[in-house]
BAPATI-151007 format. One record per atom (N, C-alpha, C, O, CB): residue number from 1; x, y, z; atom name. Coordinates in nm, 3 decimals. Glycine has a CB too. Example, Ala and Ser with C-alpha at 12.3 -4.5 7.8 and 13.67 -1.06 7.14 Angstrom:
REM residues 2
+-----+---------+---------+---------+----+
|   k |       x |       y |       z |  a |
+-----+---------+---------+---------+----+
|   1 |   1.319 |  -0.569 |   0.780 |  N |
|   1 |   1.230 |  -0.450 |   0.780 | CA |
|   1 |   1.320 |  -0.330 |   0.780 |  C |
|   1 |   1.424 |  -0.332 |   0.846 |  O |
|   1 |   1.131 |  -0.447 |   0.905 | CB |
|   2 |   1.285 |  -0.225 |   0.708 |  N |
|   2 |   1.367 |  -0.106 |   0.714 | CA |
|   2 |   1.290 |   0.003 |   0.787 |  C |
|   2 |   1.341 |   0.114 |   0.804 |  O |
|   2 |   1.408 |  -0.060 |   0.572 | CB |
+-----+---------+---------+---------+----+
This chain:
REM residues 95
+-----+---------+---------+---------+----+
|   k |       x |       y |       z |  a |
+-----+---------+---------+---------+----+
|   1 |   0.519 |  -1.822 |  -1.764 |  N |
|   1 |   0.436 |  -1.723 |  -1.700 | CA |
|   1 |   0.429 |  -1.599 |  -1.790 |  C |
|   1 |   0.518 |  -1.549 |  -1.858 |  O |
|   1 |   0.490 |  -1.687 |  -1.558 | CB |
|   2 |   0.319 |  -1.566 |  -1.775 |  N |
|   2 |   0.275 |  -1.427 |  -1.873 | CA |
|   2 |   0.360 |  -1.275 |  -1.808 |  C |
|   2 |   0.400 |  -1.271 |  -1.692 |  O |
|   2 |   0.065 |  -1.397 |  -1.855 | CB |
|   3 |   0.373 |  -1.170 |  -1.896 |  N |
|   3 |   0.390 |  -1.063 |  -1.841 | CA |
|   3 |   0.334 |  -1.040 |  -1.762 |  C |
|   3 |   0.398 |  -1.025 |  -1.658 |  O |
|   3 |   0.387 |  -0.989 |  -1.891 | CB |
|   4 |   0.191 |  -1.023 |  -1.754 |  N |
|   4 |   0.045 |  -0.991 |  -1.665 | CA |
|   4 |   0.113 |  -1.064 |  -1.552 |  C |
|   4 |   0.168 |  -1.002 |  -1.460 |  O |
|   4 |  -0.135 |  -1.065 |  -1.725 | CB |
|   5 |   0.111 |  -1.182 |  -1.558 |  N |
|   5 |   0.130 |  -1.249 |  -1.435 | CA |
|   5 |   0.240 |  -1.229 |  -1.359 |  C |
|   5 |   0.237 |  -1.221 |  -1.236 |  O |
|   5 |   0.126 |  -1.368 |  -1.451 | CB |
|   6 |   0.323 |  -1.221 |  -1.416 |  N |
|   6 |   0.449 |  -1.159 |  -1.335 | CA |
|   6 |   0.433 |  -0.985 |  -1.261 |  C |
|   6 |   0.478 |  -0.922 |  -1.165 |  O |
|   6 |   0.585 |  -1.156 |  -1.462 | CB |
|   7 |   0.359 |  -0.967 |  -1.352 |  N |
|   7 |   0.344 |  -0.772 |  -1.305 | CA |
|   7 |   0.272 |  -0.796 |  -1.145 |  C |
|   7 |   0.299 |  -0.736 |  -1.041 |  O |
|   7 |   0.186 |  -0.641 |  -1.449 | CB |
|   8 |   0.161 |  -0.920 |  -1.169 |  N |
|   8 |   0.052 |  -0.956 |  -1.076 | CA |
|   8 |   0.141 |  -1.011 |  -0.973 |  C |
|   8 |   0.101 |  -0.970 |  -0.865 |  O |
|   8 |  -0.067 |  -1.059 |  -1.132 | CB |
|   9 |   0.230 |  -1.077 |  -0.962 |  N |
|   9 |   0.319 |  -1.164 |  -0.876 | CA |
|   9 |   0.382 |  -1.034 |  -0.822 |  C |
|   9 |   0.343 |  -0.997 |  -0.711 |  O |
|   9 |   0.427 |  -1.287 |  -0.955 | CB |
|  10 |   0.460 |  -0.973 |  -0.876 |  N |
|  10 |   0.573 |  -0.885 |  -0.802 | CA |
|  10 |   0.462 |  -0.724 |  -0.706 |  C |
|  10 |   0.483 |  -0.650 |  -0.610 |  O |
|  10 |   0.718 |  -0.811 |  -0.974 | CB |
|  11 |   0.381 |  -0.737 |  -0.778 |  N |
|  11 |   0.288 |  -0.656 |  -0.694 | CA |
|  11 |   0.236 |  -0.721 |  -0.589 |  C |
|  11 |   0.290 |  -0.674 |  -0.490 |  O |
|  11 |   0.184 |  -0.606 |  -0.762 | CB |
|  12 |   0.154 |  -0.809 |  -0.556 |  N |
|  12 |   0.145 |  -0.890 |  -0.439 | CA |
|  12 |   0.275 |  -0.903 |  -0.337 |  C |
|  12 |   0.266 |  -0.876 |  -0.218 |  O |
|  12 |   0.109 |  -1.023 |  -0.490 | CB |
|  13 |   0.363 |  -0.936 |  -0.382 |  N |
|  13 |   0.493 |  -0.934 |  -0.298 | CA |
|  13 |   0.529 |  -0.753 |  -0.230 |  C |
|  13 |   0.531 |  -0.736 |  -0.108 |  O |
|  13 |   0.635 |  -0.997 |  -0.424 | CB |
|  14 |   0.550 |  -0.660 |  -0.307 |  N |
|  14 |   0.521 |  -0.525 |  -0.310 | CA |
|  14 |   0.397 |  -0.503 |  -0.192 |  C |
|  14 |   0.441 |  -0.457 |  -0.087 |  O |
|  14 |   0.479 |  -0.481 |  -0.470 | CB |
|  15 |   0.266 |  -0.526 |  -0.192 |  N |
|  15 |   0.173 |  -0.494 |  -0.099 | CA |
|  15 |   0.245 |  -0.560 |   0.003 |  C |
|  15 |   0.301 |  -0.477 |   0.075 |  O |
|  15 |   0.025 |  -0.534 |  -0.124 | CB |
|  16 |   0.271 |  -0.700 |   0.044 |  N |
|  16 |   0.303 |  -0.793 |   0.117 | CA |
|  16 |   0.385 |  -0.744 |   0.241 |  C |
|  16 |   0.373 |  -0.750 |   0.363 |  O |
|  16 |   0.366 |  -0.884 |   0.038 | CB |
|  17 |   0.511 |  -0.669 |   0.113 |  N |
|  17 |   0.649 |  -0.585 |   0.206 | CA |
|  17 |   0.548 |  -0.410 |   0.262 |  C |
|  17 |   0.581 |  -0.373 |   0.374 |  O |
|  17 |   0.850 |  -0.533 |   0.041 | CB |
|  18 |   0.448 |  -0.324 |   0.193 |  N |
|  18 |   0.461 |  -0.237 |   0.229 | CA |
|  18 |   0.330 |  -0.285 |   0.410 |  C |
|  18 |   0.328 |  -0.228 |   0.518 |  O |
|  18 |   0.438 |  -0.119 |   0.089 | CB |
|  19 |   0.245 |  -0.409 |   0.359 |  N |
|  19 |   0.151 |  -0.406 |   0.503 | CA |
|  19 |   0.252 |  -0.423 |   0.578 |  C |
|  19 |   0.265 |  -0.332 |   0.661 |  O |
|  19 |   0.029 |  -0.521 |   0.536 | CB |
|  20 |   0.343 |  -0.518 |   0.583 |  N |
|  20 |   0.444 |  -0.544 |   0.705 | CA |
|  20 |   0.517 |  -0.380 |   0.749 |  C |
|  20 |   0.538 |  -0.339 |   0.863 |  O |
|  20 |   0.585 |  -0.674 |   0.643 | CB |
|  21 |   0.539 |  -0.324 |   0.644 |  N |
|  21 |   0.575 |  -0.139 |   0.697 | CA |
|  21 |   0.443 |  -0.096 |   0.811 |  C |
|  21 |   0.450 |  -0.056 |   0.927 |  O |
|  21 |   0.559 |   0.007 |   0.514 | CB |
|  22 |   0.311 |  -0.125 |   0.711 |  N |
|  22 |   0.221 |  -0.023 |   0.779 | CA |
|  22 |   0.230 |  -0.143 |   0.936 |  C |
|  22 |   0.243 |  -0.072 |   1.036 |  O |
|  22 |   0.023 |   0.014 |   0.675 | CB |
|  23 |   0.229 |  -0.241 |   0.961 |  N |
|  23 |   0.217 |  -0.323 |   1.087 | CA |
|  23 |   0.300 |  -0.271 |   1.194 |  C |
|  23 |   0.260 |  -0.249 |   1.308 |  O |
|  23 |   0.255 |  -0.465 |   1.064 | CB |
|  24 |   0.483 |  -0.245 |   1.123 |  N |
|  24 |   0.531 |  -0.194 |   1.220 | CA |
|  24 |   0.503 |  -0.061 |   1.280 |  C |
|  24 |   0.494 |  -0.046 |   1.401 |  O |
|  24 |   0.632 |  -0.204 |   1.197 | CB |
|  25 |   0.490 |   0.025 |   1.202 |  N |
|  25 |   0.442 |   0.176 |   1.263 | CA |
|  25 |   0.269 |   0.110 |   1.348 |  C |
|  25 |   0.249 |   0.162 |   1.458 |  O |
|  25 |   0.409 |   0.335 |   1.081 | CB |
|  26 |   0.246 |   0.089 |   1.338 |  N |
|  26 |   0.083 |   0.012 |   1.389 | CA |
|  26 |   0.159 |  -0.057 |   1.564 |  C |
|  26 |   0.106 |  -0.038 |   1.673 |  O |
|  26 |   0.007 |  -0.184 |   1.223 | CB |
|  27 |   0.265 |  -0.120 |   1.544 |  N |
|  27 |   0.297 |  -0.129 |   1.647 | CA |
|  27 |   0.413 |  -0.068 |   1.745 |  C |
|  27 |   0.457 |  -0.108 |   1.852 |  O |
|  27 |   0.295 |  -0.218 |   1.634 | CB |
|  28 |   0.434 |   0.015 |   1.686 |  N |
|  28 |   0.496 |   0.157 |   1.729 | CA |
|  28 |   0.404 |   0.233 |   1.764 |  C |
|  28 |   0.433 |   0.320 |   1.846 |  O |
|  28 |   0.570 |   0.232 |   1.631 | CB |
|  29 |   0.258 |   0.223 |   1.710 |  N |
|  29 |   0.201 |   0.330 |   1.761 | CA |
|  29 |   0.110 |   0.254 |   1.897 |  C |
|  29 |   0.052 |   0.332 |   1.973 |  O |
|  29 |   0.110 |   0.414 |   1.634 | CB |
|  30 |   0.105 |   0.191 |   1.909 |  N |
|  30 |   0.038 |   0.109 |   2.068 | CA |
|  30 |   0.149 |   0.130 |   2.153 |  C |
|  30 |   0.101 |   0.135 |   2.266 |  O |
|  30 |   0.001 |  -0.087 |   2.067 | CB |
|  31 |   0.289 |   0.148 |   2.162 |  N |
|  31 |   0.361 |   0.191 |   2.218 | CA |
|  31 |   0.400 |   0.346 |   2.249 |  C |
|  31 |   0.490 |   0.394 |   2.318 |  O |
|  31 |   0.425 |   0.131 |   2.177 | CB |
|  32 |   0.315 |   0.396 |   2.185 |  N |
|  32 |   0.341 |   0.593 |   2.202 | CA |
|  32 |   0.254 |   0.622 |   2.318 |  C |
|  32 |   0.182 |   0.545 |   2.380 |  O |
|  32 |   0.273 |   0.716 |   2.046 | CB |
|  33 |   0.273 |   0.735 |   2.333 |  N |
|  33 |   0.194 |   0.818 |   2.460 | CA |
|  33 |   0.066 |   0.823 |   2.396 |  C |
|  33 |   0.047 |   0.796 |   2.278 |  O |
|  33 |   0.254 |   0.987 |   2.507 | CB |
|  34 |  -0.020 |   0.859 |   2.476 |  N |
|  34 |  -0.167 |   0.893 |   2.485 | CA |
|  34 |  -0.181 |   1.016 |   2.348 |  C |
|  34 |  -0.263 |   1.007 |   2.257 |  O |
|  34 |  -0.208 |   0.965 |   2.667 | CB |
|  35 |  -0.071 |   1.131 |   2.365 |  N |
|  35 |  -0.111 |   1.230 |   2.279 | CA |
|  35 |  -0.068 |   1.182 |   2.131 |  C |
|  35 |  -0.140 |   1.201 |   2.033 |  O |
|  35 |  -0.046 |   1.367 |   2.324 | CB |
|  36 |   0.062 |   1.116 |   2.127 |  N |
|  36 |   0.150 |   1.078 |   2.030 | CA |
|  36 |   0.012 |   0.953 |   1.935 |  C |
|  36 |  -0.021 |   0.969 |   1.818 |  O |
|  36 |   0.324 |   0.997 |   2.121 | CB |
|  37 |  -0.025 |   0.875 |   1.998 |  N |
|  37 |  -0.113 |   0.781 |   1.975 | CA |
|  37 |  -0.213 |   0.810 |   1.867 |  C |
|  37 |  -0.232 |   0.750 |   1.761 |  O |
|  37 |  -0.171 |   0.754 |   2.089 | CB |
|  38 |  -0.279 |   0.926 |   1.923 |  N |
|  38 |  -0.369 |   1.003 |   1.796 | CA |
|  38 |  -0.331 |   1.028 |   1.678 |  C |
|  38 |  -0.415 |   1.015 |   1.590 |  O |
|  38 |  -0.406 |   1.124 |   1.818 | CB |
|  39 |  -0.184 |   1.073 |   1.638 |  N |
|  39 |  -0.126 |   1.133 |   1.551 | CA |
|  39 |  -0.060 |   0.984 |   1.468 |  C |
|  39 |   0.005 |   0.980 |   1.363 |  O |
|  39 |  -0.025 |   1.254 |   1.619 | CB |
|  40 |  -0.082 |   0.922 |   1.516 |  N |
|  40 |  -0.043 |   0.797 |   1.447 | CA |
|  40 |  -0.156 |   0.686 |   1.432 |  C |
|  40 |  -0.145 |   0.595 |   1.351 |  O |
|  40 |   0.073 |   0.736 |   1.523 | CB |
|  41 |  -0.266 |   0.700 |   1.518 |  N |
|  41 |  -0.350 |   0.574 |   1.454 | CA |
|  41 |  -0.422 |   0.690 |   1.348 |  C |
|  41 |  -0.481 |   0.647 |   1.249 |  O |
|  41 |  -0.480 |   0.465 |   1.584 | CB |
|  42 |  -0.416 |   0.811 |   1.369 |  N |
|  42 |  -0.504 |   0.894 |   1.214 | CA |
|  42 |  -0.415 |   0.864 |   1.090 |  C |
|  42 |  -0.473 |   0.839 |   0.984 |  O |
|  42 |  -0.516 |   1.103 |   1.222 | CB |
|  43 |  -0.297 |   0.865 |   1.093 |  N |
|  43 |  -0.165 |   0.834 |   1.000 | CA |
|  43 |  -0.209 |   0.670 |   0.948 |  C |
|  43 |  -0.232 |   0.634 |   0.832 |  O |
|  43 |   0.014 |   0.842 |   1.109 | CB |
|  44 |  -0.213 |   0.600 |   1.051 |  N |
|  44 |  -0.228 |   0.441 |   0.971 | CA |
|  44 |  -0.366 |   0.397 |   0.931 |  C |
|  44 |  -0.393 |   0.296 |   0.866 |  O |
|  44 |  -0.178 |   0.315 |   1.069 | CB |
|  45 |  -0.459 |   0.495 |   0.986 |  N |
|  45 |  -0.610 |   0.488 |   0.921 | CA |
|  45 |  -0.618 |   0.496 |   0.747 |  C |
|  45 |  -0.666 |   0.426 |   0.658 |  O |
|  45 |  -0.703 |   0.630 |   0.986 | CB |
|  46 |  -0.516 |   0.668 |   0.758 |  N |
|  46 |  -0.491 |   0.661 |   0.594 | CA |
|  46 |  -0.410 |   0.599 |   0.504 |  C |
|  46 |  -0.420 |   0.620 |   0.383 |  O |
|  46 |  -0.467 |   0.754 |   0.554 | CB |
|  47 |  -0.290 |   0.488 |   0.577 |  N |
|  47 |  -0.198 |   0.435 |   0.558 | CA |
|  47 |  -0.330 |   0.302 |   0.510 |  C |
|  47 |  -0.335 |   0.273 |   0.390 |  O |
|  47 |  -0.074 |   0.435 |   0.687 | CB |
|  48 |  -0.406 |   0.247 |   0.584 |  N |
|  48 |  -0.469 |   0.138 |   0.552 | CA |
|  48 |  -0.601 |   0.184 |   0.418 |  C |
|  48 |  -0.637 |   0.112 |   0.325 |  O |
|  48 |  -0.527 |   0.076 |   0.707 | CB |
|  49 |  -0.637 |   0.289 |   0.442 |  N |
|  49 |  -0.721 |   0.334 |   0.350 | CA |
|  49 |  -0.682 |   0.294 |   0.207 |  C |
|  49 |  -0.744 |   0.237 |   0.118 |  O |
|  49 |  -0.732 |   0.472 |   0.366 | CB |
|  50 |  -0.502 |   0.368 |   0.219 |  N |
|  50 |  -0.431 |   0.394 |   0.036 | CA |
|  50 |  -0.410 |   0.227 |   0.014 |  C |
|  50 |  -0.416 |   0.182 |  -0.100 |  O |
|  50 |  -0.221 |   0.511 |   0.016 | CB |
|  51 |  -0.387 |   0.142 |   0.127 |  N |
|  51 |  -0.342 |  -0.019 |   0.109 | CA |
|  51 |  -0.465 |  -0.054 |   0.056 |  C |
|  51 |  -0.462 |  -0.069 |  -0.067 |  O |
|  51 |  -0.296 |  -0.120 |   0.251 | CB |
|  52 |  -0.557 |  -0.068 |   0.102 |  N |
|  52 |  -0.701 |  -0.107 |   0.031 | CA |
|  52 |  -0.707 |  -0.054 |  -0.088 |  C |
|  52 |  -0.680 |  -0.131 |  -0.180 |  O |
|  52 |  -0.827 |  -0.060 |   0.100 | CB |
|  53 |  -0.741 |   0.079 |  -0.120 |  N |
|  53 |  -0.717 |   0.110 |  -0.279 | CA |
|  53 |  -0.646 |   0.072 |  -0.363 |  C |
|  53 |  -0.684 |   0.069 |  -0.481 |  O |
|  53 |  -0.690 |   0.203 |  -0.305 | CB |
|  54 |  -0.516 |   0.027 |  -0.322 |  N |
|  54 |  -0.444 |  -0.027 |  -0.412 | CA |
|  54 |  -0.433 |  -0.165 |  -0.423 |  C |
|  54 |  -0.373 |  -0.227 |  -0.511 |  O |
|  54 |  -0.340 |   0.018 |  -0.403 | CB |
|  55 |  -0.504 |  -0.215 |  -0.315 |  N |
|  55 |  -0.483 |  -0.397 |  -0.351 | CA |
|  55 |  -0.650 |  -0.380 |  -0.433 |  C |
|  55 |  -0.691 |  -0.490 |  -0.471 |  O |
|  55 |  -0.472 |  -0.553 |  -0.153 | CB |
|  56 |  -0.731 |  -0.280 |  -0.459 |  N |
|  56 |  -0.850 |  -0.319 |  -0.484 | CA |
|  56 |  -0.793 |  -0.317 |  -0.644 |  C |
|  56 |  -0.838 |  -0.397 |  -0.727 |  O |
|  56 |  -0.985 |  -0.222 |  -0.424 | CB |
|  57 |  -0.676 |  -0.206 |  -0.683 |  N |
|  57 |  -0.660 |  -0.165 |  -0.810 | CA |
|  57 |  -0.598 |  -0.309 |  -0.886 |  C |
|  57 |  -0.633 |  -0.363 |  -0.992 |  O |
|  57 |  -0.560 |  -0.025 |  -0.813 | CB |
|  58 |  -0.514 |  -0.340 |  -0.806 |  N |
|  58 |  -0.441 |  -0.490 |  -0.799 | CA |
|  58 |  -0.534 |  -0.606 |  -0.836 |  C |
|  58 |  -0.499 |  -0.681 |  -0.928 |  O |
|  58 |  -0.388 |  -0.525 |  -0.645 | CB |
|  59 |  -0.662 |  -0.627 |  -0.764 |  N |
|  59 |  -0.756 |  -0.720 |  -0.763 | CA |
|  59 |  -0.820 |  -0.680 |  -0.934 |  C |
|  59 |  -0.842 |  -0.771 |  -1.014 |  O |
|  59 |  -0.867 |  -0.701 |  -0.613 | CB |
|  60 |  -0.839 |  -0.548 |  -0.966 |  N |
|  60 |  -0.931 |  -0.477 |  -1.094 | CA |
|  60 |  -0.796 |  -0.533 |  -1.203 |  C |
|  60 |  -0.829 |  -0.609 |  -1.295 |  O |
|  60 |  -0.969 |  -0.246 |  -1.083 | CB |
|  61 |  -0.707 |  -0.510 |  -1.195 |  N |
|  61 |  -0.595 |  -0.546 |  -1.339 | CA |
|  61 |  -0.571 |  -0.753 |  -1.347 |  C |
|  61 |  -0.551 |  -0.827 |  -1.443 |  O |
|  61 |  -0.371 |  -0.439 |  -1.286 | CB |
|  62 |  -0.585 |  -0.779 |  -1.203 |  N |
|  62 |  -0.580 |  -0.918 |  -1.194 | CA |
|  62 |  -0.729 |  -0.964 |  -1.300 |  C |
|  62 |  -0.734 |  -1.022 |  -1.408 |  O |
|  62 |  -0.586 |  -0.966 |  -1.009 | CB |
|  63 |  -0.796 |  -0.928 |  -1.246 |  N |
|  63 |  -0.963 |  -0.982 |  -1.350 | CA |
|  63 |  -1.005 |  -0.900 |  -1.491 |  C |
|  63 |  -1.108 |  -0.907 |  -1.558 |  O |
|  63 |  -1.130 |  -0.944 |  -1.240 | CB |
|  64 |  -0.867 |  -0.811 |  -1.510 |  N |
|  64 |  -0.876 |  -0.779 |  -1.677 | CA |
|  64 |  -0.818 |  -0.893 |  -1.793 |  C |
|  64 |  -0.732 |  -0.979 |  -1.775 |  O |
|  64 |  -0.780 |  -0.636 |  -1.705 | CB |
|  65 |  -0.863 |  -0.875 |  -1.864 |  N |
|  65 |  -0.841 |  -0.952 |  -2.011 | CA |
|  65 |  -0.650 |  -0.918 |  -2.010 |  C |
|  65 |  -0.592 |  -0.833 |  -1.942 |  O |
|  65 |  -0.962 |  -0.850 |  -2.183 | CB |
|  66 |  -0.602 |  -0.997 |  -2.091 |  N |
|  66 |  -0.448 |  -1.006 |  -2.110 | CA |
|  66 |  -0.483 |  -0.898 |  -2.207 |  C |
|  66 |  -0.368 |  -0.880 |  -2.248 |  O |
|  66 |  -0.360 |  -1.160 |  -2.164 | CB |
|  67 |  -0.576 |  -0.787 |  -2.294 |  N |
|  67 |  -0.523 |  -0.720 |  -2.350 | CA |
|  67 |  -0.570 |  -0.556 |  -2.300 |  C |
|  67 |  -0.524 |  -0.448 |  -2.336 |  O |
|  67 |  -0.540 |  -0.769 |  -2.477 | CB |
|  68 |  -0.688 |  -0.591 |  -2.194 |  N |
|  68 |  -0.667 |  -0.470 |  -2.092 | CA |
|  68 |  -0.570 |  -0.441 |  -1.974 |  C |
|  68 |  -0.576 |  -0.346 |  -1.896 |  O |
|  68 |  -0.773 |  -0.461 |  -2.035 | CB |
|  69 |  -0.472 |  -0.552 |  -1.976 |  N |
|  69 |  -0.467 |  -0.546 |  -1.850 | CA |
|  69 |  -0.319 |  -0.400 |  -1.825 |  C |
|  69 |  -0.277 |  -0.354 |  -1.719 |  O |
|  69 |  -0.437 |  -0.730 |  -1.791 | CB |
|  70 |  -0.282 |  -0.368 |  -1.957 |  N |
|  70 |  -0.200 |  -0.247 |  -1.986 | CA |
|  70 |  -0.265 |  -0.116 |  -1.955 |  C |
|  70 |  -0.204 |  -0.016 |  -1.918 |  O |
|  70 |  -0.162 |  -0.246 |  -2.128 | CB |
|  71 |  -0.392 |  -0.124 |  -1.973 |  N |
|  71 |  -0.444 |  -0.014 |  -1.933 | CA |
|  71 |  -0.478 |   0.052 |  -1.791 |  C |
|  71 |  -0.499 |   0.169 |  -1.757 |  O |
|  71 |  -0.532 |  -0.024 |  -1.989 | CB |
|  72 |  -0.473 |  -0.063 |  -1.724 |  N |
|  72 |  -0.477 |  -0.079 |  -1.585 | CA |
|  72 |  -0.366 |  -0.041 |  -1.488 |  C |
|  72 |  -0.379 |   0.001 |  -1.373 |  O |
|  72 |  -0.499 |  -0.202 |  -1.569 | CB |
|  73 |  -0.263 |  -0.061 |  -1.550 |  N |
|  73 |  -0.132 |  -0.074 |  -1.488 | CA |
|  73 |  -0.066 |   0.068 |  -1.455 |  C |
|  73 |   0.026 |   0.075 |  -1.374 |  O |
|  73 |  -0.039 |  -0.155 |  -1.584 | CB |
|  74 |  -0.127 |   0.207 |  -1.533 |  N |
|  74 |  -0.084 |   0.326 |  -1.465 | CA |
|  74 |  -0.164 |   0.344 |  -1.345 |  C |
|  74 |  -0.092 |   0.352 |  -1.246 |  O |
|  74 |  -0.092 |   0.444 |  -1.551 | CB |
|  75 |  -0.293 |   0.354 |  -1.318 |  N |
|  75 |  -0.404 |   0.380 |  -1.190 | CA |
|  75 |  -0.314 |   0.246 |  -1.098 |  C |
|  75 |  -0.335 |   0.276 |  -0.980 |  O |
|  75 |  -0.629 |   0.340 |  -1.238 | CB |
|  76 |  -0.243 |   0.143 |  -1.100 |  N |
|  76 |  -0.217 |   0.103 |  -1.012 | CA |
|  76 |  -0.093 |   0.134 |  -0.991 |  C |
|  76 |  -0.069 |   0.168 |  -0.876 |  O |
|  76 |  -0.248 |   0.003 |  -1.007 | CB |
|  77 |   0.014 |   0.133 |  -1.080 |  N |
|  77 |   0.145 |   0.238 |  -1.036 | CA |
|  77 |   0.132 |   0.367 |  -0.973 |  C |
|  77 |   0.236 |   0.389 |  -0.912 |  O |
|  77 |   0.221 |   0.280 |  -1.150 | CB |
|  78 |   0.052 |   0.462 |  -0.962 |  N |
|  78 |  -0.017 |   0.611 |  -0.901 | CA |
|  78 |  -0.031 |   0.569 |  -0.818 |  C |
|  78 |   0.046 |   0.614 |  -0.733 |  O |
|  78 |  -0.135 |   0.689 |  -0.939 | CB |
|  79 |  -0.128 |   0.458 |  -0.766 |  N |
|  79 |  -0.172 |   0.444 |  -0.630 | CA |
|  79 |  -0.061 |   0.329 |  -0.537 |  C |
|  79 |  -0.063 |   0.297 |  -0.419 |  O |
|  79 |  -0.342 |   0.387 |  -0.641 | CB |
|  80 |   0.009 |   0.298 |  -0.625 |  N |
|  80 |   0.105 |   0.183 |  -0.548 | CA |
|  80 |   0.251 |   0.337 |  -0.490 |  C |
|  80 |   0.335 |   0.339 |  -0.400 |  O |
|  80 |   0.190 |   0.002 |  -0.721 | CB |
|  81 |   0.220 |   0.417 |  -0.574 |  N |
|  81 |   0.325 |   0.539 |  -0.544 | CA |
|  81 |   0.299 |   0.631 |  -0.444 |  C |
|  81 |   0.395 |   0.685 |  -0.390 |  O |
|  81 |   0.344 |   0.624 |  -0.656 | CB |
|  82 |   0.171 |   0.662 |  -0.406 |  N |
|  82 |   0.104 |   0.701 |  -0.306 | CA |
|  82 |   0.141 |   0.660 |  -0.168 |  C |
|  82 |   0.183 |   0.718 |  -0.068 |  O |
|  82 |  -0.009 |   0.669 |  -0.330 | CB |
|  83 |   0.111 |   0.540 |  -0.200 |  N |
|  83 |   0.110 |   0.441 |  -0.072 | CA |
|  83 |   0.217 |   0.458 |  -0.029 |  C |
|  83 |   0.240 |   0.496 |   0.086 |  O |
|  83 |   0.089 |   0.295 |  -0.085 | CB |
|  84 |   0.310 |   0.430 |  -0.123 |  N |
|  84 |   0.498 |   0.439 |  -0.094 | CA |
|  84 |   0.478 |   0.572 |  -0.034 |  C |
|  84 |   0.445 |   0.582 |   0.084 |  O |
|  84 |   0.637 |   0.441 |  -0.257 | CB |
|  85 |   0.489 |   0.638 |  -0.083 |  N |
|  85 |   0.516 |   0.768 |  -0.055 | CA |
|  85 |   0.455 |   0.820 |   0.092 |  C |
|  85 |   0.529 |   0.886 |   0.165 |  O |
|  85 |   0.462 |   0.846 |  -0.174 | CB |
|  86 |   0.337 |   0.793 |   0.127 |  N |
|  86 |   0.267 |   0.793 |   0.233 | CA |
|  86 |   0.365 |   0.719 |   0.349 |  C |
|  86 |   0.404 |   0.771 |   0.454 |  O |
|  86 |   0.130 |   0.724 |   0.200 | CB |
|  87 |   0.385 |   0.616 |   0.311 |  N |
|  87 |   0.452 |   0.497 |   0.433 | CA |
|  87 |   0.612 |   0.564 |   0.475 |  C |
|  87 |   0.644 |   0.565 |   0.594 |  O |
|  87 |   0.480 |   0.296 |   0.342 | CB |
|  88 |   0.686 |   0.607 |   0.391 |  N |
|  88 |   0.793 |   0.672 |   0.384 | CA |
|  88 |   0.784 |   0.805 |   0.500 |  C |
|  88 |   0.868 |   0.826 |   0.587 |  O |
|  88 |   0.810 |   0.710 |   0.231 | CB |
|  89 |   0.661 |   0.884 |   0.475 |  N |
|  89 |   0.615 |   0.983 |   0.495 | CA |
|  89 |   0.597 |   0.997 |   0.700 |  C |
|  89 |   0.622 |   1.068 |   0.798 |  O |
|  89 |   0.481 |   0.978 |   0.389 | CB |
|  90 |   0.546 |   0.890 |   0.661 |  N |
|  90 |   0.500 |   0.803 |   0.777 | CA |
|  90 |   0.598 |   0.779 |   0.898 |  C |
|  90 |   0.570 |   0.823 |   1.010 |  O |
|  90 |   0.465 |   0.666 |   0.722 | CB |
|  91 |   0.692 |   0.722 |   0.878 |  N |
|  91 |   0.826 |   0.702 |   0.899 | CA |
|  91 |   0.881 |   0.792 |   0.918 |  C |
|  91 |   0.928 |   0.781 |   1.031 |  O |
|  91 |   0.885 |   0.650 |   0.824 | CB |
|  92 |   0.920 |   0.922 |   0.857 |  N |
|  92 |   0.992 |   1.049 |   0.865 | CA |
|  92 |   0.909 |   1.123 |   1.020 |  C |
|  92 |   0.970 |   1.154 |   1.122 |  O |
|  92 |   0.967 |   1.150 |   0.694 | CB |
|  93 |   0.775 |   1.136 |   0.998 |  N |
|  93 |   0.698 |   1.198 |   1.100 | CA |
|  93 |   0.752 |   1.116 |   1.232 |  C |
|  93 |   0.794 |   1.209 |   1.301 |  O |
|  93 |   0.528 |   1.187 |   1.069 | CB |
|  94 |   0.768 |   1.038 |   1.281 |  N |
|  94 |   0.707 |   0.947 |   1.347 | CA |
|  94 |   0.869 |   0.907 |   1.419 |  C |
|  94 |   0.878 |   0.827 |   1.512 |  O |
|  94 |   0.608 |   0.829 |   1.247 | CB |
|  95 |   1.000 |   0.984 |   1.355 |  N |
|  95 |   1.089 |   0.893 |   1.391 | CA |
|  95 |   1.125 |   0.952 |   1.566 |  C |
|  95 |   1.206 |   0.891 |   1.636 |  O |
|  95 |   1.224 |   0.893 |   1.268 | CB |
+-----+---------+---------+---------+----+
């Protein structure tokens, strides 16, 4: 297996573990109050927003050439750090 492919493998696994994060707060938040509810489906709106961007960045380095595919790999570390960071974020608010 190629570098590429492995970078491509362990990132898929990476999205895999952070949707199952955004799912549980998703179902933490069908369990909150009426007011609490708002403040958390606006939270996993942008929680799903940064997941899409970054599996799109994921999908863009997957269909680069083996000698672009280095170039690709910071815009998807930024946005794979985001996400983290967001979901974490997420979690802290929310406990």
């Amino acid at each position: 297996m190629t570098e590429k492919n492995e970078y491509e493998k362990k990132f898929e696994a990476k999205l895999r573990e952070i949707k199952a994060e955004i799912d549980k707060l998703k179902a933490k938040a069908d369990q909150a109050k009426a007011e609490s509810k708002v403040d958390y489906d606006k939270t996993i709106q942008k929680l799903k927003k940064e997941y899409s961007y970054t599996e799109n960045k994921l999908q863009s380095l997957k269909k680069s050439s083996s000698d672009a595919w280095t170039d690709l790999k910071a815009g998807l570390e930024d946005a794979w750090s985001s996400l983290q960071d967001g979901v974490k974020s997420a979690w802290r608010h929310f406990k």
